[in-house]
PyMOL commands that place a pseudoatom at each C-alpha (Angstrom):
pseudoatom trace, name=CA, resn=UNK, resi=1, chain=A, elem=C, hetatm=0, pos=[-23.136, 27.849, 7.949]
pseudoatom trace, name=CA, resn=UNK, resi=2, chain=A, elem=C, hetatm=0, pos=[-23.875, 24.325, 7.164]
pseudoatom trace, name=CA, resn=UNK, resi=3, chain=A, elem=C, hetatm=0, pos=[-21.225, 23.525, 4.418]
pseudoatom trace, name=CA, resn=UNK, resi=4, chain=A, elem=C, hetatm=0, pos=[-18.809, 25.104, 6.762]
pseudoatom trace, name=CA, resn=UNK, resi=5, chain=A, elem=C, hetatm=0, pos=[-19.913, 22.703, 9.658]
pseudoatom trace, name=CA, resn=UNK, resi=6, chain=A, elem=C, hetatm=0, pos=[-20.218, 19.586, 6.661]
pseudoatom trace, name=CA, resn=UNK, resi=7, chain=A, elem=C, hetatm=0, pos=[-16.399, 20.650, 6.020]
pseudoatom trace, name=CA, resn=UNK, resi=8, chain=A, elem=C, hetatm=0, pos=[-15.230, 20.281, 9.381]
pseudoatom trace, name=CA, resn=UNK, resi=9, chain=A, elem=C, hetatm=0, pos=[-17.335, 17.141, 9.874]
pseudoatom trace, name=CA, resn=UNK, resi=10, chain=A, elem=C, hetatm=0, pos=[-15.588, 15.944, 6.913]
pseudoatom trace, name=CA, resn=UNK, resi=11, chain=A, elem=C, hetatm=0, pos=[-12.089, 17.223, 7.738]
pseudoatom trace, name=CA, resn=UNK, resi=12, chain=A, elem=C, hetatm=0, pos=[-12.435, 15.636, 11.342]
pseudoatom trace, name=CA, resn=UNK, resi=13, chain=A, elem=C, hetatm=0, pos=[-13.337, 11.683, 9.745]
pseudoatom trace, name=CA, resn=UNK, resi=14, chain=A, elem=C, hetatm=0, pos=[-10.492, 12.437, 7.403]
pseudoatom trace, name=CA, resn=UNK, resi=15, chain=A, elem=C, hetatm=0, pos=[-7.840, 13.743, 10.141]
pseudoatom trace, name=CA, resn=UNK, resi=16, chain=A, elem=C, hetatm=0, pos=[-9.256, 10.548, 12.478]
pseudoatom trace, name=CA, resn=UNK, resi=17, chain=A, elem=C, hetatm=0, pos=[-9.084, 8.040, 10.115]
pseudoatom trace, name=CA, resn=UNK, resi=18, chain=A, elem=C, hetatm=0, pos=[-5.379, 9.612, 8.546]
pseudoatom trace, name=CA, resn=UNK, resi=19, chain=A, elem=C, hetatm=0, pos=[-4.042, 9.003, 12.055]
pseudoatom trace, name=CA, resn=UNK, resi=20, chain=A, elem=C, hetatm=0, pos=[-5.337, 5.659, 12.940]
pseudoatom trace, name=CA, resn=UNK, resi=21, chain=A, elem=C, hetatm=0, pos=[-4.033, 4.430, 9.436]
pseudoatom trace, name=CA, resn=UNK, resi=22, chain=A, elem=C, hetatm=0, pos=[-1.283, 6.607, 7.729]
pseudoatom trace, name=CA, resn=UNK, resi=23, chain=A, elem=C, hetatm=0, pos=[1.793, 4.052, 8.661]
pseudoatom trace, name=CA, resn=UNK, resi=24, chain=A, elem=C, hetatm=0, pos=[-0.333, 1.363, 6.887]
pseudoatom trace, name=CA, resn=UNK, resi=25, chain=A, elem=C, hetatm=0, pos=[-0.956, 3.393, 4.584]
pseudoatom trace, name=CA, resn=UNK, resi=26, chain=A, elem=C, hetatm=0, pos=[2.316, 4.204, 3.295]
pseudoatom trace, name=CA, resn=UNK, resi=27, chain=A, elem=C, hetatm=0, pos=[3.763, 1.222, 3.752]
pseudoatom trace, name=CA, resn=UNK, resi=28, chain=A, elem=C, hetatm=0, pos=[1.054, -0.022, 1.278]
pseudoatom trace, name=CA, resn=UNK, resi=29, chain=A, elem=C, hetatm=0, pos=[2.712, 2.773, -1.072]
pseudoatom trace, name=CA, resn=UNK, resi=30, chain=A, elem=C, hetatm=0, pos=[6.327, 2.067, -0.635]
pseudoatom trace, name=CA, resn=UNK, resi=31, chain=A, elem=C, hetatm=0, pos=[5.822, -1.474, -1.981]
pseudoatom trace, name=CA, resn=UNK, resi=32, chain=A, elem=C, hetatm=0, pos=[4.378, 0.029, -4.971]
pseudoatom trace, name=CA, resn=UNK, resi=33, chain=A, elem=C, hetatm=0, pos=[7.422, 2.113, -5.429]
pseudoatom trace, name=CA, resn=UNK, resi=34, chain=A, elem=C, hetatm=0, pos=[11.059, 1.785, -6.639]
pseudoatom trace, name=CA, resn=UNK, resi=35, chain=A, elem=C, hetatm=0, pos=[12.247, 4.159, -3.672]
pseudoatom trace, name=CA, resn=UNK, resi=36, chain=A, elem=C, hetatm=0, pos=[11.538, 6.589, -0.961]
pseudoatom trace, name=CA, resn=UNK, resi=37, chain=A, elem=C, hetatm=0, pos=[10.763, 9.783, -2.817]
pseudoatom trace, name=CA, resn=UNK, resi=38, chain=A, elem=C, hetatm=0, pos=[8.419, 7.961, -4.900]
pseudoatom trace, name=CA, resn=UNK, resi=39, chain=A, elem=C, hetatm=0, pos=[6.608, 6.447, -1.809]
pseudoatom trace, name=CA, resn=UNK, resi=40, chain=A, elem=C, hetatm=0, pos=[6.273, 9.733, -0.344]
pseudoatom trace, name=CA, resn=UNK, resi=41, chain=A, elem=C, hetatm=0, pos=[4.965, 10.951, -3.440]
pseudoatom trace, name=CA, resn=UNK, resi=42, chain=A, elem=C, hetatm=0, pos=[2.549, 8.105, -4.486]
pseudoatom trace, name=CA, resn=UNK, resi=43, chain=A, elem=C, hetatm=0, pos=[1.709, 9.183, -0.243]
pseudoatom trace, name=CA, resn=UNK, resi=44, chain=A, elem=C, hetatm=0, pos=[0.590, 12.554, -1.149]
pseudoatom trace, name=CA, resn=UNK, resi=45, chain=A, elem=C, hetatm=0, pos=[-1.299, 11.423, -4.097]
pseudoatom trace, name=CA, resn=UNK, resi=46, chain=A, elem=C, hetatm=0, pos=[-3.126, 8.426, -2.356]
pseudoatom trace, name=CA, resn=UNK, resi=47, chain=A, elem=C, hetatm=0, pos=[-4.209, 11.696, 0.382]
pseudoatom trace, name=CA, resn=UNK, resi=48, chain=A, elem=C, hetatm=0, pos=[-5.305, 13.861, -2.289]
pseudoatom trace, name=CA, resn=UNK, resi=49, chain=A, elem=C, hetatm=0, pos=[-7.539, 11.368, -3.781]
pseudoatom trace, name=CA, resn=UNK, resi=50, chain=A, elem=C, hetatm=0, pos=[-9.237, 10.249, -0.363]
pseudoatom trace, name=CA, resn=UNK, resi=51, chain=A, elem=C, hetatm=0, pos=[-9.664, 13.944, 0.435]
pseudoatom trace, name=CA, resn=UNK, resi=52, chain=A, elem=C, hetatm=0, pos=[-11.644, 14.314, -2.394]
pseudoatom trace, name=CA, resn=UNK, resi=53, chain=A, elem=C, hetatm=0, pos=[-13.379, 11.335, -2.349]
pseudoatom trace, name=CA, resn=UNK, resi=54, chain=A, elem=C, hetatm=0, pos=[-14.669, 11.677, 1.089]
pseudoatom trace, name=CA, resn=UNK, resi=55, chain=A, elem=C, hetatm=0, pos=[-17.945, 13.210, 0.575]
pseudoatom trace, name=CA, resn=UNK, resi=56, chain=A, elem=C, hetatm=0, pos=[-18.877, 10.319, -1.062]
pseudoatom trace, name=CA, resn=UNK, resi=57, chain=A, elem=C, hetatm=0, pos=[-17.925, 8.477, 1.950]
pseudoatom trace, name=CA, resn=UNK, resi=58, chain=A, elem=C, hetatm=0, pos=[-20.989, 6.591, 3.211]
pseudoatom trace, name=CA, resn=UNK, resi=59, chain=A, elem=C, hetatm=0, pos=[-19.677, 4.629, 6.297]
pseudoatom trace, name=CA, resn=UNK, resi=60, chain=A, elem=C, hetatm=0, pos=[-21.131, 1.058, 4.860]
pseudoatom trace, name=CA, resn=UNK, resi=61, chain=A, elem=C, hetatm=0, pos=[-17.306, 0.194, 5.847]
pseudoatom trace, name=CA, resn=UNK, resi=62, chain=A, elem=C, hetatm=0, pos=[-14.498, 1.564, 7.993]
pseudoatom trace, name=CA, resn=UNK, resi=63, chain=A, elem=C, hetatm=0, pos=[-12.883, 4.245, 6.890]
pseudoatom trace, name=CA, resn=UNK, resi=64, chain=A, elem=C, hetatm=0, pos=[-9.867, 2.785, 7.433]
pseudoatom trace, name=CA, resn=UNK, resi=65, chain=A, elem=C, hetatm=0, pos=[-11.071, -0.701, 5.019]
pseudoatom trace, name=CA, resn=UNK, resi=66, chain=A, elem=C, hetatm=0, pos=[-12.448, 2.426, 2.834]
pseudoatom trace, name=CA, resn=UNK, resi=67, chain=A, elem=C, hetatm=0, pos=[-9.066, 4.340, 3.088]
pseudoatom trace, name=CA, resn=UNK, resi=68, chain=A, elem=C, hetatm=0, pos=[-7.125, 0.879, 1.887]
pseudoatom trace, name=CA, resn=UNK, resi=69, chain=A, elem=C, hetatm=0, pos=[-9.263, 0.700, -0.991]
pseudoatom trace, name=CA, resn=UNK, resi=70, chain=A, elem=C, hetatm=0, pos=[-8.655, 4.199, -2.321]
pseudoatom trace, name=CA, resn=UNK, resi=71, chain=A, elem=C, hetatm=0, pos=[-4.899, 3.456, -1.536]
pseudoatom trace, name=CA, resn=UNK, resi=72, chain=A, elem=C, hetatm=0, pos=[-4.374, 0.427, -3.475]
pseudoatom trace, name=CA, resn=UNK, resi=73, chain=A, elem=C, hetatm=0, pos=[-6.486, 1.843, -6.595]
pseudoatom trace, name=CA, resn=UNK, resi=74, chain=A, elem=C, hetatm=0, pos=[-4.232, 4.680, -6.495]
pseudoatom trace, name=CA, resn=UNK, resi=75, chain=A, elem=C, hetatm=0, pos=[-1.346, 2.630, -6.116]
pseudoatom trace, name=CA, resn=UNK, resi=76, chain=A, elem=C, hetatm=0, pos=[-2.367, 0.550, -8.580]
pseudoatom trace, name=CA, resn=UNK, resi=77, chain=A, elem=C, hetatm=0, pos=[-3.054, 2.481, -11.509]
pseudoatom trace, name=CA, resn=UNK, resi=78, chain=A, elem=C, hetatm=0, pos=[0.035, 5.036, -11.218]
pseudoatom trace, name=CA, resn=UNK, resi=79, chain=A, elem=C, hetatm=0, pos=[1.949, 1.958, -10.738]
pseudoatom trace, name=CA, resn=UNK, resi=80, chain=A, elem=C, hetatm=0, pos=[0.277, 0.611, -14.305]
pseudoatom trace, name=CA, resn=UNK, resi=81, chain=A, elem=C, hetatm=0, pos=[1.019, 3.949, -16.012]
pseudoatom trace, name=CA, resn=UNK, resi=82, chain=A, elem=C, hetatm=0, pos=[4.760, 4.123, -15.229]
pseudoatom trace, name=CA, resn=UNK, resi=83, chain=A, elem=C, hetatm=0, pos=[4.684, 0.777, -16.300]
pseudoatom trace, name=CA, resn=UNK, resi=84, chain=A, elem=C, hetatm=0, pos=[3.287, 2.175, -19.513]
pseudoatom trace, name=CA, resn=UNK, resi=85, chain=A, elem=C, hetatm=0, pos=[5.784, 5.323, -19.941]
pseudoatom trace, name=CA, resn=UNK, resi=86, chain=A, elem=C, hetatm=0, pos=[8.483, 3.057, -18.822]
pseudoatom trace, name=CA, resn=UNK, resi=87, chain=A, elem=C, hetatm=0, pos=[7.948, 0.843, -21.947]
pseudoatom trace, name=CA, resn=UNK, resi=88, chain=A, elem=C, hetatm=0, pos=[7.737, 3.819, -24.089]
pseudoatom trace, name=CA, resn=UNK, resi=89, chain=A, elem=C, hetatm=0, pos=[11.294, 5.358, -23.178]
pseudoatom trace, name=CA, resn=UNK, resi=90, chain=A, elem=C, hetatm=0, pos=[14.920, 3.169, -22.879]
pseudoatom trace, name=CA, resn=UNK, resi=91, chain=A, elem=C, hetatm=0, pos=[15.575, 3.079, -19.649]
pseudoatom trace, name=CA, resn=UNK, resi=92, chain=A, elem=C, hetatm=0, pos=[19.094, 4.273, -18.178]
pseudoatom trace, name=CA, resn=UNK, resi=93, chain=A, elem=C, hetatm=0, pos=[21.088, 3.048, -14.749]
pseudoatom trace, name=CA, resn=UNK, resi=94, chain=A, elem=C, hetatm=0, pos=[21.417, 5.690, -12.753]
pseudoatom trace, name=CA, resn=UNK, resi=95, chain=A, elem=C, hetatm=0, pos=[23.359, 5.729, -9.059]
pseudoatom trace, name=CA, resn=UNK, resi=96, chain=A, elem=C, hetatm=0, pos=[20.745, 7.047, -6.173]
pseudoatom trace, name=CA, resn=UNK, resi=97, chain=A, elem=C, hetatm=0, pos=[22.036, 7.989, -2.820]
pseudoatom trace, name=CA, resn=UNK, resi=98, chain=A, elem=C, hetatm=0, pos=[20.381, 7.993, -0.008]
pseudoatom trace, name=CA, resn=UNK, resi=99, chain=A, elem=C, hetatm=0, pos=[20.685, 9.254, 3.071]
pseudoatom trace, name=CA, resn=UNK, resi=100, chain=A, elem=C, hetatm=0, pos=[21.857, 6.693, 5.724]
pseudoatom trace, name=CA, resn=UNK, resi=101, chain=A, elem=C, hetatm=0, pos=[19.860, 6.157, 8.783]
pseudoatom trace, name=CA, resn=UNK, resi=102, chain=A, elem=C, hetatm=0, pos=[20.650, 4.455, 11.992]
pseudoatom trace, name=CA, resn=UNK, resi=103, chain=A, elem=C, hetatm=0, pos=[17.827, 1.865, 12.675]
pseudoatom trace, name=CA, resn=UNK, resi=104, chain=A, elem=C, hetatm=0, pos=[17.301, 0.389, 15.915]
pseudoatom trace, name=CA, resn=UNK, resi=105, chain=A, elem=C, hetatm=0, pos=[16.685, -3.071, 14.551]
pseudoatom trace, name=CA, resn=UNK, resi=106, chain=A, elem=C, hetatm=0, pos=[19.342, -5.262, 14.821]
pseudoatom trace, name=CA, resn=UNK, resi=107, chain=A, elem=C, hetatm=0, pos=[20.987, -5.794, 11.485]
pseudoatom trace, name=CA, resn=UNK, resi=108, chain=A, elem=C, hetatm=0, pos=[20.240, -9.380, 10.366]
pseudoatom trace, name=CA, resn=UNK, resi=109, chain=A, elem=C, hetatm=0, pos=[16.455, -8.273, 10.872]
pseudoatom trace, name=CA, resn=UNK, resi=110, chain=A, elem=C, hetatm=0, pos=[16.705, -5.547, 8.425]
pseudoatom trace, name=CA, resn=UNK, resi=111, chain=A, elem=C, hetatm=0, pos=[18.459, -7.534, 6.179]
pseudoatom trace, name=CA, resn=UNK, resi=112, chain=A, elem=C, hetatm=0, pos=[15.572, -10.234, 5.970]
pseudoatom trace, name=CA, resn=UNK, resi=113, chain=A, elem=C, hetatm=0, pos=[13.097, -7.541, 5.880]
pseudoatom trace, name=CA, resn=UNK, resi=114, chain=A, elem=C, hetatm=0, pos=[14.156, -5.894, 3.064]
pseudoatom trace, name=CA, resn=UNK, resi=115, chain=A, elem=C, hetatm=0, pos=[14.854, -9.466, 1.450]
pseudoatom trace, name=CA, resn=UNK, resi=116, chain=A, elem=C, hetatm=0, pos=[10.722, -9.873, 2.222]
pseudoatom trace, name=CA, resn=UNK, resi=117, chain=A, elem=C, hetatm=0, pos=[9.847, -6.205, 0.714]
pseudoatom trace, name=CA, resn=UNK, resi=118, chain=A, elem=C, hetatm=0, pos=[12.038, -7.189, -2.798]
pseudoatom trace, name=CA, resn=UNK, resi=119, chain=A, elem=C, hetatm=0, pos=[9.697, -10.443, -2.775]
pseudoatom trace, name=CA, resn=UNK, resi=120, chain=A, elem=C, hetatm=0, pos=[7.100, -8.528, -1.777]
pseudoatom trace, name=CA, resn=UNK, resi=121, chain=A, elem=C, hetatm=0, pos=[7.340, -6.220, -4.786]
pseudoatom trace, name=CA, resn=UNK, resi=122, chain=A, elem=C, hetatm=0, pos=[8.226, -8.958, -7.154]
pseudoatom trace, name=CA, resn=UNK, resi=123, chain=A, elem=C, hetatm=0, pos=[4.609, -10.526, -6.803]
pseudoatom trace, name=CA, resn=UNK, resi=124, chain=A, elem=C, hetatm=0, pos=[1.814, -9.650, -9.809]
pseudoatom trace, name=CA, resn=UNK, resi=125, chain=A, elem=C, hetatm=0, pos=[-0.735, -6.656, -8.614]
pseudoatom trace, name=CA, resn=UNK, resi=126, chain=A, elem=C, hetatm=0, pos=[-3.084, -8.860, -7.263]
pseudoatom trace, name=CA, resn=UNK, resi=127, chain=A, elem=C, hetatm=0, pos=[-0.781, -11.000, -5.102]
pseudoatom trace, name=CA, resn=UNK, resi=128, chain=A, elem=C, hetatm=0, pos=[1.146, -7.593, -3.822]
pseudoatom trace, name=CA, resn=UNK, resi=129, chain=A, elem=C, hetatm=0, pos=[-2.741, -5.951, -2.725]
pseudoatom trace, name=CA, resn=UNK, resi=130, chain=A, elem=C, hetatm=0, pos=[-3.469, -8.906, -0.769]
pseudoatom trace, name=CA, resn=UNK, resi=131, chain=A, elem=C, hetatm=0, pos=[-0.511, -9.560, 0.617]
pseudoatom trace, name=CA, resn=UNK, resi=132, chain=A, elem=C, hetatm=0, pos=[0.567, -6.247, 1.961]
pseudoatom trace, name=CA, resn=UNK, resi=133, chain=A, elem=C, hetatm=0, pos=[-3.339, -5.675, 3.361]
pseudoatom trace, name=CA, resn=UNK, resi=134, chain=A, elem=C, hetatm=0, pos=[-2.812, -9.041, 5.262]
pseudoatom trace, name=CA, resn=UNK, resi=135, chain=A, elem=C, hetatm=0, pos=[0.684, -7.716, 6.481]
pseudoatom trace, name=CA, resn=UNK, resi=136, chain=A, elem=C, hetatm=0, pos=[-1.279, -5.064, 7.828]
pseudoatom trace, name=CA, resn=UNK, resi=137, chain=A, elem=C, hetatm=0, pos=[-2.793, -7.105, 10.062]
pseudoatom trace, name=CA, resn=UNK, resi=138, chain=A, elem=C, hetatm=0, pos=[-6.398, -6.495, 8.265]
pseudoatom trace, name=CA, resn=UNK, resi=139, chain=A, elem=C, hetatm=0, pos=[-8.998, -8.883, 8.854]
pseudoatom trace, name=CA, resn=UNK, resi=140, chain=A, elem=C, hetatm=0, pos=[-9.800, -11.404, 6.023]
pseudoatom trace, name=CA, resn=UNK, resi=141, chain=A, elem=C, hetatm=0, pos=[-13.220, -9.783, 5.689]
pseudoatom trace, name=CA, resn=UNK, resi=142, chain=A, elem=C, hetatm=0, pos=[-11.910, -5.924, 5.041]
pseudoatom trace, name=CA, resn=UNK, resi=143, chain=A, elem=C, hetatm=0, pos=[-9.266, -7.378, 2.562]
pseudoatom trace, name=CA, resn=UNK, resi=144, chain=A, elem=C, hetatm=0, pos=[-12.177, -9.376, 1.121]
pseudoatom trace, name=CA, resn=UNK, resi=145, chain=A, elem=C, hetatm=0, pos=[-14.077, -5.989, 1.178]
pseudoatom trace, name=CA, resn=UNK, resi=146, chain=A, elem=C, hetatm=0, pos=[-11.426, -3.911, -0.421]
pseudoatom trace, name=CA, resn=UNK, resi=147, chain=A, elem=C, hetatm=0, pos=[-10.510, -6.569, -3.245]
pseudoatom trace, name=CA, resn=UNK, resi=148, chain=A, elem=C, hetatm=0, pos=[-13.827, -7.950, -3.760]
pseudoatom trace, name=CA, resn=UNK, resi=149, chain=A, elem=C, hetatm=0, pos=[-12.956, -11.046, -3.438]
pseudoatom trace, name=CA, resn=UNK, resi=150, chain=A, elem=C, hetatm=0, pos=[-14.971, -14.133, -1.281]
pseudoatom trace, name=CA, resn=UNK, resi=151, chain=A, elem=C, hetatm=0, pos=[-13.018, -14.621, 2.135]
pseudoatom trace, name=CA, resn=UNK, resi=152, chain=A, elem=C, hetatm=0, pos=[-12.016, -18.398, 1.465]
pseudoatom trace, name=CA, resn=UNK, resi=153, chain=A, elem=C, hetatm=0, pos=[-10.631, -16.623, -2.201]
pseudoatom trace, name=CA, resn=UNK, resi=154, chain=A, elem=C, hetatm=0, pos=[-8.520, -14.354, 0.272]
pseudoatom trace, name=CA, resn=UNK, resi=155, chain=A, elem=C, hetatm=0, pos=[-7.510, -17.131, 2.575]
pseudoatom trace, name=CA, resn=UNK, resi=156, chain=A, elem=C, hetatm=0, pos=[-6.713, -19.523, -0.446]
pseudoatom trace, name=CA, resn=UNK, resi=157, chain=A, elem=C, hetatm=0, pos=[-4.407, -16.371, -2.471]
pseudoatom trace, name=CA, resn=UNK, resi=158, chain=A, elem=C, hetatm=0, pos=[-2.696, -15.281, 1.149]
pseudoatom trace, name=CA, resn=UNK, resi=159, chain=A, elem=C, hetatm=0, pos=[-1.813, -19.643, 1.853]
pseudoatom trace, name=CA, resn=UNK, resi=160, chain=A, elem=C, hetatm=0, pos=[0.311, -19.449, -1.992]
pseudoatom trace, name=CA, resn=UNK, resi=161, chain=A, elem=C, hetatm=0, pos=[1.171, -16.301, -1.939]
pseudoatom trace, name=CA, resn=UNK, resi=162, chain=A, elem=C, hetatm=0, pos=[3.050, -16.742, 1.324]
pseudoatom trace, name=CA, resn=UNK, resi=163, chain=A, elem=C, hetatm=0, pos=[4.488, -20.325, -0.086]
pseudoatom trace, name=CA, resn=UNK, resi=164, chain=A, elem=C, hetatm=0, pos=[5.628, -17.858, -2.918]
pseudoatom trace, name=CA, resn=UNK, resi=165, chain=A, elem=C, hetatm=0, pos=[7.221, -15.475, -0.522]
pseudoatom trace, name=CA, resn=UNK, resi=166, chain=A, elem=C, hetatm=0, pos=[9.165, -18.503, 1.701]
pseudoatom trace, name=CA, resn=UNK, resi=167, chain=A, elem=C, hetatm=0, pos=[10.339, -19.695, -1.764]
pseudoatom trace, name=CA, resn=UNK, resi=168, chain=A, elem=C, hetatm=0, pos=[11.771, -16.531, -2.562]
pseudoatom trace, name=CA, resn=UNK, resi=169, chain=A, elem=C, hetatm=0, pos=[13.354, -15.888, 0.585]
pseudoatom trace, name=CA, resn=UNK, resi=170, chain=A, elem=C, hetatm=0, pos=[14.983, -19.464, 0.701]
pseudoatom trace, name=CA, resn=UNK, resi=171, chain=A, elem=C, hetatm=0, pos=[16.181, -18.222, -2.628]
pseudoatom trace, name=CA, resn=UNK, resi=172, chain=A, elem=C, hetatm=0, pos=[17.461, -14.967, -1.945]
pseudoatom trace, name=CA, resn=UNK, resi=173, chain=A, elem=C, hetatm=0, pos=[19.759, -16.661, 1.293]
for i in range(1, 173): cmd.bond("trace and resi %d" % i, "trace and resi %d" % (i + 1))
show_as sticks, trace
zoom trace
């Protein structure tokens, strides 16, 4: 009776904290990935692995800051092994199609935000984690907390790596 109430306790933080964060969350995934299907898978993977983390959960952060972390380590080393198997194999151009989809942004906007995503994705691992947990709208303290890094580190990396991003928009124009 009490692993059964334990499991829903658990199932309840994890359903909670999905919700408040799951946009973020993928978002975080899609810059890791070359395109949709991959984002929804590197999704699934990144909710696997909190799933089974979560008993080790000990609420000495949010989940959501604790959530982000398990994302971008999950991102981050699937993203380092295709890297790896990618080396391995020639690689070969291939045409995908996608579904179109009507947005409700005007176009120039999704124009520049896709521009920002490409320059997004173009930054090394570290750069990309920071930035895309500051694009969140995270607090410098929880992306200091996930990365491990000081707070005036974090405010320091997010100051270049936006020059970085402006000079690769300019570029991109």
């Amino acid at each position: 009776m009490k692993e059964n109430n334990m499991t829903k306790e658990l199932e309840g933080i994890f359903l909670d904290g999905l919700e408040e964060n799951k946009n973020k969350l993928f978002r975080i995934c899609s810059i890791y990935s070359k395109e949709p299907e991959g984002a929804k898978d590197l999704f699934q993977e990144v909710l696997v692995n909190i799933w089974q983390a979560l008993p080790s959960f000990n609420a000495k952060s949010s989940i959501g800051t604790w959530m982000f972390r398990i994302t971008l380590n999950v991102c981050l080393r699937l993203h380092s092994s295709y890297k790896k198997k990618r080396s391995i194999f020639i690689a070969t151009d291939s045409v995908i199609l996608e579904n179109l989809s009507i947005s409700t942004e005007p176009a120039e906007q999704n124009v520049q935000l896709e521009k920002l995503r490409q320059c997004v994705k173009a930054l090394n691992e570290a750069d990309k984690s920071i930035i895309s947990l500051y694009l969140e709208e995270l607090p410098y303290k929880d992306i200091s907390e996930i990365t491990g890094l000081s707070e005036n580190n974090i405010a320091v990396k997010i100051k270049r790596i936006k020059s970085k991003l402006l000079k690769c928009m300019s570029q991109s124009l």
